[in-house]
TIVO-2410 file (N, C-alpha, C; in nm, 3 decimals):
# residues 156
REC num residu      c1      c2      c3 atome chaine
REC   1      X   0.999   1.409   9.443     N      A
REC   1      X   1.008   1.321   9.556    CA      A
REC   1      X   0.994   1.177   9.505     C      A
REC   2      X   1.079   1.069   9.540     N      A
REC   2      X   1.065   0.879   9.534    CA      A
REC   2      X   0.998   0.853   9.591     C      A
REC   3      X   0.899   0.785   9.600     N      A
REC   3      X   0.862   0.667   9.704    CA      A
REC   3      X   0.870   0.547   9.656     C      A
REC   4      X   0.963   0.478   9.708     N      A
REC   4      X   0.969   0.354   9.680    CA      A
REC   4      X   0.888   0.227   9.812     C      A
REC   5      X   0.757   0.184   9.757     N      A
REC   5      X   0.684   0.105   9.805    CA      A
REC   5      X   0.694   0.141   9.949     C      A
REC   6      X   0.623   0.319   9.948     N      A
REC   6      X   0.603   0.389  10.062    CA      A
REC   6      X   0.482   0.248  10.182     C      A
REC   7      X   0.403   0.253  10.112     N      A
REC   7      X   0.299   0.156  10.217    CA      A
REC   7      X   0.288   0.027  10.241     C      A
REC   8      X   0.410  -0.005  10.181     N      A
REC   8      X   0.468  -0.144  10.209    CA      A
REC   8      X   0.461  -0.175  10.393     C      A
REC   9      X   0.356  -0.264  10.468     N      A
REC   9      X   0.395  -0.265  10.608    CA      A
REC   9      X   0.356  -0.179  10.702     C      A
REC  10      X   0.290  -0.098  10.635     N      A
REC  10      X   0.214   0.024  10.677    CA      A
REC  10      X   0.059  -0.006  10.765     C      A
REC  11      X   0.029   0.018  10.866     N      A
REC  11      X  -0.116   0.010  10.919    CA      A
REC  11      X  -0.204   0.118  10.851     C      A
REC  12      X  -0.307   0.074  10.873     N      A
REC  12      X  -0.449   0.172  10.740    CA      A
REC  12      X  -0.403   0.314  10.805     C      A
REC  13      X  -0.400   0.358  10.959     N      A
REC  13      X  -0.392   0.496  10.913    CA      A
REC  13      X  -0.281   0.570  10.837     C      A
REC  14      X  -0.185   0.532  10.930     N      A
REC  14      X  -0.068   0.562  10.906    CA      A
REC  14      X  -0.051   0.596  10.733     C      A
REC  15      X  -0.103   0.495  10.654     N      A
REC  15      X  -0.114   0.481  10.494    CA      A
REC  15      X  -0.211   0.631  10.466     C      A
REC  16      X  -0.304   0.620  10.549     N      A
REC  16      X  -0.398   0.767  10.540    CA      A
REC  16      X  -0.391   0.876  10.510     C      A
REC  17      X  -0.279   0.896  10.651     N      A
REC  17      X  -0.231   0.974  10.660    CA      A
REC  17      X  -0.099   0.996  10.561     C      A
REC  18      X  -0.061   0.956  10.546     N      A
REC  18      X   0.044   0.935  10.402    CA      A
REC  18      X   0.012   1.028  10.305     C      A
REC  19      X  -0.078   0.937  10.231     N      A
REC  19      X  -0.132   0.955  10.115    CA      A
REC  19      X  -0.232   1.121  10.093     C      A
REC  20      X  -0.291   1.167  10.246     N      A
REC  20      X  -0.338   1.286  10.243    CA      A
REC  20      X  -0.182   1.406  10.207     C      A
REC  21      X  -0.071   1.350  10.300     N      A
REC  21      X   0.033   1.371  10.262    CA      A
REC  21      X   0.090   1.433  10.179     C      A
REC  22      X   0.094   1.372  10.072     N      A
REC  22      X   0.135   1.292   9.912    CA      A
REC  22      X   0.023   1.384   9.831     C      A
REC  23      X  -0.083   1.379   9.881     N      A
REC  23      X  -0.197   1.467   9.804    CA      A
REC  23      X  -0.126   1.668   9.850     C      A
REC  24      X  -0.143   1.665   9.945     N      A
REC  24      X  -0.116   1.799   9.939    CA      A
REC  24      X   0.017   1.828   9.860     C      A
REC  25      X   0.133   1.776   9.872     N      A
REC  25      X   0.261   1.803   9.821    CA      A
REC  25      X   0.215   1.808   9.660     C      A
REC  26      X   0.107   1.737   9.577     N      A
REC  26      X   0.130   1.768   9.475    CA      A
REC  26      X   0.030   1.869   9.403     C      A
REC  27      X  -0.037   1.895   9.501     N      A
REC  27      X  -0.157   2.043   9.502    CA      A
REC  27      X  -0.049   2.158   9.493     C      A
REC  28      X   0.095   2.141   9.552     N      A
REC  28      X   0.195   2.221   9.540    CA      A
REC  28      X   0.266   2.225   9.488     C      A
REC  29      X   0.228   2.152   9.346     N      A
REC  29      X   0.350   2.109   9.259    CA      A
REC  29      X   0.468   2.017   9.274     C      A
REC  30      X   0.462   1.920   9.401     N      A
REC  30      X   0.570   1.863   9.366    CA      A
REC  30      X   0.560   1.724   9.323     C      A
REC  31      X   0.650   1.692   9.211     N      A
REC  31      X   0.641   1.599   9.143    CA      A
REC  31      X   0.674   1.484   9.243     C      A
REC  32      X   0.582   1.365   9.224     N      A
REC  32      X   0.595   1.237   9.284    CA      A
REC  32      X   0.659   1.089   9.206     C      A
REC  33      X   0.764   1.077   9.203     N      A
REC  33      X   0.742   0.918   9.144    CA      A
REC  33      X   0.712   0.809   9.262     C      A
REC  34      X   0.642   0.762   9.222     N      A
REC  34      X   0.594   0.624   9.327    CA      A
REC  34      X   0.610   0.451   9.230     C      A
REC  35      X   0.660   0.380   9.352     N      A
REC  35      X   0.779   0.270   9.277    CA      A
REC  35      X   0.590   0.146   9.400     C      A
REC  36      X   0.506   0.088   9.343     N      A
REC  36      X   0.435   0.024   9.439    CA      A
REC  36      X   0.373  -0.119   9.395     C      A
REC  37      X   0.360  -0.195   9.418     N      A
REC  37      X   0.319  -0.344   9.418    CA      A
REC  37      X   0.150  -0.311   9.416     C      A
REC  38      X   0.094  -0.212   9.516     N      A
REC  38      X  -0.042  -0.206   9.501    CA      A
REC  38      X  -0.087  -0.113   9.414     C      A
REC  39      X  -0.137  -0.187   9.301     N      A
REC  39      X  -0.187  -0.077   9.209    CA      A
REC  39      X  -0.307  -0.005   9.231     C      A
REC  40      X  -0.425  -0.021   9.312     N      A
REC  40      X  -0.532   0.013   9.304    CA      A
REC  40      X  -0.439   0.206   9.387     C      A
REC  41      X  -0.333   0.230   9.474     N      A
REC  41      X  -0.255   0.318   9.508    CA      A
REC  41      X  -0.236   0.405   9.410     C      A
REC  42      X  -0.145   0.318   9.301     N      A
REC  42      X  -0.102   0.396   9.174    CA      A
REC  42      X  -0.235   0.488   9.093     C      A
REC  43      X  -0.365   0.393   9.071     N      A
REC  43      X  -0.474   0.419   9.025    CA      A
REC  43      X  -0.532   0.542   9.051     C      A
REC  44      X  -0.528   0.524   9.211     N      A
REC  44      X  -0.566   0.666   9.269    CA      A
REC  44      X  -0.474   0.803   9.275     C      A
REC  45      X  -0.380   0.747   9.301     N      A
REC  45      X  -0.310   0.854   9.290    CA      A
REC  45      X  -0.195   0.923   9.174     C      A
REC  46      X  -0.194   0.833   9.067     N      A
REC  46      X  -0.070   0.861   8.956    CA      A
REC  46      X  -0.133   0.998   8.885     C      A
REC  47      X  -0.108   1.018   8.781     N      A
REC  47      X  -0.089   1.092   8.659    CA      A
REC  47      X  -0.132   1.001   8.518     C      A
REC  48      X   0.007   0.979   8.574     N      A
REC  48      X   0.106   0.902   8.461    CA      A
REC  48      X   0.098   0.767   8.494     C      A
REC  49      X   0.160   0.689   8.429     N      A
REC  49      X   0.172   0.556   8.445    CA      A
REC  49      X   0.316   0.470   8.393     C      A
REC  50      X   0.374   0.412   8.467     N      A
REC  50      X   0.489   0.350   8.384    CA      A
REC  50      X   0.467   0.182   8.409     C      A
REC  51      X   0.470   0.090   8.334     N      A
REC  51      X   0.410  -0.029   8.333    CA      A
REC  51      X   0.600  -0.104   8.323     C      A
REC  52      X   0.667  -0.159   8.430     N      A
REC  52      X   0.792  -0.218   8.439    CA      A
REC  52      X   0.741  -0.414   8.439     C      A
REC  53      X   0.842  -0.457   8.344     N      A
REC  53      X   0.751  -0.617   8.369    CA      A
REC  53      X   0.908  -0.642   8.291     C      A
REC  54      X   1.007  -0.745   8.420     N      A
REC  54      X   1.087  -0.844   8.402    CA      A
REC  54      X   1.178  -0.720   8.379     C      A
REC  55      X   1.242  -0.604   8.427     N      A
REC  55      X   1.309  -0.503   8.452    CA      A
REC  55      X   1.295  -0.403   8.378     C      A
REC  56      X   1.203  -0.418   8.291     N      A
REC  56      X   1.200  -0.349   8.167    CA      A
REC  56      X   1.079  -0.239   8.099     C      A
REC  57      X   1.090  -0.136   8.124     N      A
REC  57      X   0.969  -0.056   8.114    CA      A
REC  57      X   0.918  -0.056   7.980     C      A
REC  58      X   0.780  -0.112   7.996     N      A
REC  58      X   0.734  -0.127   7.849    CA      A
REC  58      X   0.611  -0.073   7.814     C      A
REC  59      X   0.595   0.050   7.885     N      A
REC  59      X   0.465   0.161   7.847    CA      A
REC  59      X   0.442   0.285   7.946     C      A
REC  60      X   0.464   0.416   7.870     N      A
REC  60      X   0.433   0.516   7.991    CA      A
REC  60      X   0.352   0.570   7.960     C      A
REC  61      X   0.257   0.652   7.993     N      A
REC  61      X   0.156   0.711   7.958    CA      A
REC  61      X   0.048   0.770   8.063     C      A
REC  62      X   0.002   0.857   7.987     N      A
REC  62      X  -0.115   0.932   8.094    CA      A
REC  62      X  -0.235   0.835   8.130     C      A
REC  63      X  -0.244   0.827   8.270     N      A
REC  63      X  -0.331   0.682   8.325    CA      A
REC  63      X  -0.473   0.738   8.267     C      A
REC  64      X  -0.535   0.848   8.228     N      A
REC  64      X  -0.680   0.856   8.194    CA      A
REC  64      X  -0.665   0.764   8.025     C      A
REC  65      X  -0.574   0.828   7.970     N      A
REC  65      X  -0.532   0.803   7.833    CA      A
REC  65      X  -0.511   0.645   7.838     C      A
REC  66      X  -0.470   0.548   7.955     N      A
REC  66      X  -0.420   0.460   7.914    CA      A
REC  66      X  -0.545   0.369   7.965     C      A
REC  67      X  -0.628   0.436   8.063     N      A
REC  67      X  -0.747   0.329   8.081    CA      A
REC  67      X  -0.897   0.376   7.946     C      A
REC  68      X  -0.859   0.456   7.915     N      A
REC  68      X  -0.968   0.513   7.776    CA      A
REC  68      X  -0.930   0.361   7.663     C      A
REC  69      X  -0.761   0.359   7.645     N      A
REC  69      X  -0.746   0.295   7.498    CA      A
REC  69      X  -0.743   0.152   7.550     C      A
REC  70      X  -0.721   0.150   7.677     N      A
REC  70      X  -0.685  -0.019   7.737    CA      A
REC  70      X  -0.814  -0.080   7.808     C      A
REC  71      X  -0.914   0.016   7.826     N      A
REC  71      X  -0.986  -0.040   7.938    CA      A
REC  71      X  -1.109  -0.095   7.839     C      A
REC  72      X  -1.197  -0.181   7.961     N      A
REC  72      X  -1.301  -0.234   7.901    CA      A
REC  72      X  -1.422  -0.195   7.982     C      A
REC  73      X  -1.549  -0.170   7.900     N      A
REC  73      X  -1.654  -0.178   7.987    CA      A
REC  73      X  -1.745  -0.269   7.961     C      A
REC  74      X  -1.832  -0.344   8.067     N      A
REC  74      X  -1.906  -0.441   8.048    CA      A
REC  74      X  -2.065  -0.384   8.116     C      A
REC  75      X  -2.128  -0.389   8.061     N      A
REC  75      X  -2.268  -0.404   8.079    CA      A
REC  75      X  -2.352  -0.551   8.105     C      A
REC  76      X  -2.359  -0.585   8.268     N      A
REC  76      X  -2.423  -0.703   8.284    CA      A
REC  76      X  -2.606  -0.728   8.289     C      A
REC  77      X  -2.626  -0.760   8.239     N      A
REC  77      X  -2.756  -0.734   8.231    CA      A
REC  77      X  -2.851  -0.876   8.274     C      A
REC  78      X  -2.935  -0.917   8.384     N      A
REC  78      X  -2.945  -0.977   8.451    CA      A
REC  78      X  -3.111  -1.051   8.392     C      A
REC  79      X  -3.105  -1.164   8.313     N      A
REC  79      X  -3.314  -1.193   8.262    CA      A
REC  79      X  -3.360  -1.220   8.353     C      A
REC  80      X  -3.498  -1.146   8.344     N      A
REC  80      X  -3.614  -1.276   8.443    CA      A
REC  80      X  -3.645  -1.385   8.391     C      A
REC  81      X  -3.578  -1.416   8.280     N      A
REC  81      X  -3.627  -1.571   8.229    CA      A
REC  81      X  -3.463  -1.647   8.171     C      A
REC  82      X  -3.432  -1.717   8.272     N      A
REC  82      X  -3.308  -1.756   8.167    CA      A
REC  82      X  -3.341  -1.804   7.987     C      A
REC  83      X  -3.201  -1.804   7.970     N      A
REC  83      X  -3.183  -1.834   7.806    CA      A
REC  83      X  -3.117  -1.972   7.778     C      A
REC  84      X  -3.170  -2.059   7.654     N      A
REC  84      X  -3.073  -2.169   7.649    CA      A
REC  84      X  -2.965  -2.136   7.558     C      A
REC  85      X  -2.965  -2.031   7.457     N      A
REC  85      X  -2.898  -1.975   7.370    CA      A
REC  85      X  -2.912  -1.832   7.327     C      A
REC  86      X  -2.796  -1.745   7.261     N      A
REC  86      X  -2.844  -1.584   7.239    CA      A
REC  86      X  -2.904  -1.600   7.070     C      A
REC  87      X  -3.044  -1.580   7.109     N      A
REC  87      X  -3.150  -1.540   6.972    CA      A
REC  87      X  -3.071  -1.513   6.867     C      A
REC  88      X  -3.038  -1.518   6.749     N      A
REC  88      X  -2.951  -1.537   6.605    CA      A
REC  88      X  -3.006  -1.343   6.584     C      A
REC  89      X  -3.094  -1.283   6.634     N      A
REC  89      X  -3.087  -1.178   6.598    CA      A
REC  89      X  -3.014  -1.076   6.666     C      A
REC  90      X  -2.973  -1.154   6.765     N      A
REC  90      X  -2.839  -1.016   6.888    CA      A
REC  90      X  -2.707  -1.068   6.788     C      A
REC  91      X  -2.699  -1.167   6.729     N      A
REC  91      X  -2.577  -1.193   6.731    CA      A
REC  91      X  -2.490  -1.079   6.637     C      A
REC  92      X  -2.544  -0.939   6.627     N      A
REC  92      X  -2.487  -0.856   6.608    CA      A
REC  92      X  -2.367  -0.781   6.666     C      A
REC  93      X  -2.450  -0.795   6.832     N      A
REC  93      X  -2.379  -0.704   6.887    CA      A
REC  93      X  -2.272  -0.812   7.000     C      A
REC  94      X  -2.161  -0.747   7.068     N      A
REC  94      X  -2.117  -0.790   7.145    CA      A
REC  94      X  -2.162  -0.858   7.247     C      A
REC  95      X  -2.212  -0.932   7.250     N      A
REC  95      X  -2.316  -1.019   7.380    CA      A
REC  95      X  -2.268  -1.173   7.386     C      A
REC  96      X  -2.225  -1.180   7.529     N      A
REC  96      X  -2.180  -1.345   7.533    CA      A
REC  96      X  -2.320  -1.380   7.679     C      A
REC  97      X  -2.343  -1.515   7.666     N      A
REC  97      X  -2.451  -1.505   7.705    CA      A
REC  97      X  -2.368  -1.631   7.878     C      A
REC  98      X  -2.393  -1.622   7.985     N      A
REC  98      X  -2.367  -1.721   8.054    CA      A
REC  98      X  -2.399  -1.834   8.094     C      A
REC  99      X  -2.294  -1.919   8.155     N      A
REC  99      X  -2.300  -2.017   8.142    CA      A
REC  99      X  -2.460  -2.063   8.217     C      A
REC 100      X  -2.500  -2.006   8.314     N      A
REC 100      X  -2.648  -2.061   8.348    CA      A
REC 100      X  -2.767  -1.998   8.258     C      A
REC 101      X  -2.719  -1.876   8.191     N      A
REC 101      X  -2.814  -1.855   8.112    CA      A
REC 101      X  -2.898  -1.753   8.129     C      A
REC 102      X  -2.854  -1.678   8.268     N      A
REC 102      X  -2.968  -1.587   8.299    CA      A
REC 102      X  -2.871  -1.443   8.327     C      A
REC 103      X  -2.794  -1.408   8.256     N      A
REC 103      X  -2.703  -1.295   8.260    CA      A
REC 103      X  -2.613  -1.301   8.081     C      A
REC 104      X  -2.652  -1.183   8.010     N      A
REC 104      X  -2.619  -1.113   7.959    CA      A
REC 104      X  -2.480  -1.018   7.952     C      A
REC 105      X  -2.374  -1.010   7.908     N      A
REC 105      X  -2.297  -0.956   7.889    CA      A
REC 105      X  -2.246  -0.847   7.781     C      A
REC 106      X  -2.250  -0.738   7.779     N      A
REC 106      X  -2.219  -0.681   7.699    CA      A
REC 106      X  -2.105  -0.574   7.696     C      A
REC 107      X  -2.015  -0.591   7.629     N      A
REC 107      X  -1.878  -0.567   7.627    CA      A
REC 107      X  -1.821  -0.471   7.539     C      A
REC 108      X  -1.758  -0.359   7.585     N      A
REC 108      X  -1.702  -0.275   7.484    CA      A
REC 108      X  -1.552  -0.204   7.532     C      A
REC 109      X  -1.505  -0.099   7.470     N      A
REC 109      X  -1.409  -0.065   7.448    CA      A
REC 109      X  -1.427   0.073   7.494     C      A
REC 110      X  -1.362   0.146   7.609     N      A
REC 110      X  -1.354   0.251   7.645    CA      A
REC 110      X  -1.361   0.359   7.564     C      A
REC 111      X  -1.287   0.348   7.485     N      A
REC 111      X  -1.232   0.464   7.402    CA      A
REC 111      X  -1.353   0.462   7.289     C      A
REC 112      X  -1.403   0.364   7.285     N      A
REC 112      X  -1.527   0.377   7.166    CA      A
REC 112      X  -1.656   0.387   7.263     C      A
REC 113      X  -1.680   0.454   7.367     N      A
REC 113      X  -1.773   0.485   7.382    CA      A
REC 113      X  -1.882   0.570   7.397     C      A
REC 114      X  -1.807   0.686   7.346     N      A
REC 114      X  -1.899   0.772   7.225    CA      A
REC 114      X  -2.017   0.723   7.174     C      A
REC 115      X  -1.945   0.603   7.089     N      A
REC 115      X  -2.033   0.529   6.978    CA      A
REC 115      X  -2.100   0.484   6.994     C      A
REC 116      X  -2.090   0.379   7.111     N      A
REC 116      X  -2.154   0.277   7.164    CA      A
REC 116      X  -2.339   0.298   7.204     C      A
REC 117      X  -2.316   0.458   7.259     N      A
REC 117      X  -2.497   0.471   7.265    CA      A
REC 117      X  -2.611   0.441   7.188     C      A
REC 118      X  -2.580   0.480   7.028     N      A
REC 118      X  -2.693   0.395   6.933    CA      A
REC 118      X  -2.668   0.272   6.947     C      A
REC 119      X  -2.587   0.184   6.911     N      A
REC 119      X  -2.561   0.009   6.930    CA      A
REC 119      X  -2.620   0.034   7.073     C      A
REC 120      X  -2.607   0.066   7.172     N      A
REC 120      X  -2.610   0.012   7.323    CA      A
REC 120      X  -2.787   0.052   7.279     C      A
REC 121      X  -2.847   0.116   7.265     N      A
REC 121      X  -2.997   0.146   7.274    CA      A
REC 121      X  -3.016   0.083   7.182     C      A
REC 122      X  -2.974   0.042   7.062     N      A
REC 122      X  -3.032   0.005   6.943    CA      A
REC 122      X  -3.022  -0.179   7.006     C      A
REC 123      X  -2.945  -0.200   7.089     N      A
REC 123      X  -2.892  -0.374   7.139    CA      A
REC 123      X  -3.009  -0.391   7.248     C      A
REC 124      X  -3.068  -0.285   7.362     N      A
REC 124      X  -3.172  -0.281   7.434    CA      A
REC 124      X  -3.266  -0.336   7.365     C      A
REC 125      X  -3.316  -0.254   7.278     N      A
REC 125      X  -3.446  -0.231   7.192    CA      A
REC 125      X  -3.491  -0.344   7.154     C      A
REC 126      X  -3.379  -0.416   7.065     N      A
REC 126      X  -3.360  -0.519   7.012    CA      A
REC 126      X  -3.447  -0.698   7.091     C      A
REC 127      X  -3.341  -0.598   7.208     N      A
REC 127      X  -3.372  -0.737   7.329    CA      A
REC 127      X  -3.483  -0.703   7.390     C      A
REC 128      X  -3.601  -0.595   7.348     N      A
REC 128      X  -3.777  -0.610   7.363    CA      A
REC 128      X  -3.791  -0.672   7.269     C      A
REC 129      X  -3.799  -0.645   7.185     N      A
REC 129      X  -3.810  -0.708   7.054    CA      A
REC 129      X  -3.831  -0.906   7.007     C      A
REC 130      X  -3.739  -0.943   7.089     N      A
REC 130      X  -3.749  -1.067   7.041    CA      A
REC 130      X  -3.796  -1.119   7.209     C      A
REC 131      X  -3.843  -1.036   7.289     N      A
REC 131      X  -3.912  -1.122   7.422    CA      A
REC 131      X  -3.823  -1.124   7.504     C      A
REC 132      X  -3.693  -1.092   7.531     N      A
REC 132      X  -3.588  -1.093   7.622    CA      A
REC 132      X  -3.635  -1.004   7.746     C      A
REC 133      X  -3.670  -1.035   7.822     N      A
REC 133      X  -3.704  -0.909   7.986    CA      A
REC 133      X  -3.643  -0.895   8.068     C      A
REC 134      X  -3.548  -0.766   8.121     N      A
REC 134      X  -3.431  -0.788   8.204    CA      A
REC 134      X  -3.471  -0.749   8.325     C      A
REC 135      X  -3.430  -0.816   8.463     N      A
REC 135      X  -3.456  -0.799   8.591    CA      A
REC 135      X  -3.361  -0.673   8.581     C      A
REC 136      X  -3.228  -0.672   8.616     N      A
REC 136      X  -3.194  -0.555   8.652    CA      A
REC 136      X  -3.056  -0.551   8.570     C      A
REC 137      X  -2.979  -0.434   8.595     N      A
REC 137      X  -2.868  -0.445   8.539    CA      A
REC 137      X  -2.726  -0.373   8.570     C      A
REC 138      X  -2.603  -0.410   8.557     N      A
REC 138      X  -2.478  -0.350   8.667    CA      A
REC 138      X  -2.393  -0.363   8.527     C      A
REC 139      X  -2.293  -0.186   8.577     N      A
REC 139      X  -2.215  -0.215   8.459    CA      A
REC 139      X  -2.060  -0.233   8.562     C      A
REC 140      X  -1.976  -0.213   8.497     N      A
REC 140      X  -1.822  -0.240   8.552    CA      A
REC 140      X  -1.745  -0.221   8.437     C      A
REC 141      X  -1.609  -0.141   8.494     N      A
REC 141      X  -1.579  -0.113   8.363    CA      A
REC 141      X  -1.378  -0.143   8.438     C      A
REC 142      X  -1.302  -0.180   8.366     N      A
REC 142      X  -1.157  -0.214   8.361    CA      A
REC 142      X  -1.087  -0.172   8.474     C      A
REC 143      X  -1.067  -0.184   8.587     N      A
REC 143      X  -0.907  -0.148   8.687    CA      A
REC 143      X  -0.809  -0.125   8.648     C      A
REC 144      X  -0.746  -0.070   8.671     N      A
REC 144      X  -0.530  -0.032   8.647    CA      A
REC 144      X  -0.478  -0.171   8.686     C      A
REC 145      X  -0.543  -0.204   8.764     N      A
REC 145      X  -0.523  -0.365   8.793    CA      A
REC 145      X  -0.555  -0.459   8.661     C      A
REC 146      X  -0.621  -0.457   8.605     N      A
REC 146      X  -0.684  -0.536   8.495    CA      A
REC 146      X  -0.583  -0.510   8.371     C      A
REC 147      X  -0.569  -0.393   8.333     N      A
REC 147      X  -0.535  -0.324   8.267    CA      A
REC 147      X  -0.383  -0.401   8.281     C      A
REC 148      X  -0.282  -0.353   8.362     N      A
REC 148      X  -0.180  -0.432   8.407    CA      A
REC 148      X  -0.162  -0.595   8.362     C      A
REC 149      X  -0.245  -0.654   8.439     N      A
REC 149      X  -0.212  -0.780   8.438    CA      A
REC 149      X  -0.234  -0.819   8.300     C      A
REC 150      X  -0.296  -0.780   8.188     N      A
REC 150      X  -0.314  -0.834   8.045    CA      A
REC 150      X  -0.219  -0.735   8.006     C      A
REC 151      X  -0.168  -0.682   8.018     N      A
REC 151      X   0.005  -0.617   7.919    CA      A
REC 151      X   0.072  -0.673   8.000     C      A
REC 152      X   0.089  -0.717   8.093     N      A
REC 152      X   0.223  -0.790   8.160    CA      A
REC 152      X   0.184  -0.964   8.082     C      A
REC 153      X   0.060  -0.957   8.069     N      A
REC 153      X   0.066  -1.149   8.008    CA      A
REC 153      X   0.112  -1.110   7.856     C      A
REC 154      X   0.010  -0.988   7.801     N      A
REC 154      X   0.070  -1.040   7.673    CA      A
REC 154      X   0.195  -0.985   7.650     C      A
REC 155      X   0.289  -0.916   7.715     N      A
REC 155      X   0.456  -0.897   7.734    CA      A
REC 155      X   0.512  -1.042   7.733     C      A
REC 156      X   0.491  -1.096   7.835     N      A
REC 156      X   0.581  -1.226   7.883    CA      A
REC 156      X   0.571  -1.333   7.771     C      A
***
């Protein structure tokens, strides 16, 4: 089955109802291509992924596979004491420090995060260590959206 920019104009249920739609048909095997402007759609509902930028398809791939090797995760980590600079002894690990000083960033690579647990505990530890005390902390990790828009920049 096509859909070409099925929820284009669409009111929320109507889209709802769609997409419950769209879900059962492929509980039954039938194959979907979907042609859509809203990716967070594609996200939820693809497989696969085909990335088209200036007519020209320039990546297909299985969307778990493509947010594992493309995506990023960030670990924000929030001080009770701001910082004027990151201590010369983090400067190991991935950590950019912000611009007011009181948030921590720590940044990695999907697909390496296996690894990341000793560095990520060993980068904690670290930050008792030299007096760093964190109020709280939120991670976030890459969109199909995100993902997108940096292969369509670095395409163009």
């Amino acid at each position: 089955m096509f859909l070409d920019e099925p929820t284009a104009g669409v009111d929320v249920e109507l889209r709802h109802d769609m997409w419950n739609l769209v879900r059962k048909l492929r509980e039954q095997g039938v194959t979907v291509i979907l042609t859509t402007h809203y990716i967070e759609e594609a996200e939820d509902m693809a497989d696969r992924i085909a990335v088209i930028n200036n007519g020209e398809i320039i990546l297909v791939q299985d969307k778990e596979q493509l947010m594992g090797q493309l995506g990023k995760k960030e670990l924000h980590l929030q001080l009770t004491q701001p910082l004027d600079a990151l201590p010369p002894a983090m400067s190991a690990h991935p950590l950019t420090l912000s611009a007011d000083g009181r948030t921590l960033v720590y940044t990695y690579n999907k697909e390496s995060e296996d690894n990341t647990g000793k560095s990520l505990s060993e980068m904690l530890r670290q930050l008792g260590d030299v007096g760093i005390e964190l109020k709280d902390l939120q991670s976030r990790e890459s969109s199909l959206e995100d993902i997108f828009v940096s292969l369509v920049r670095k395409d163009s």
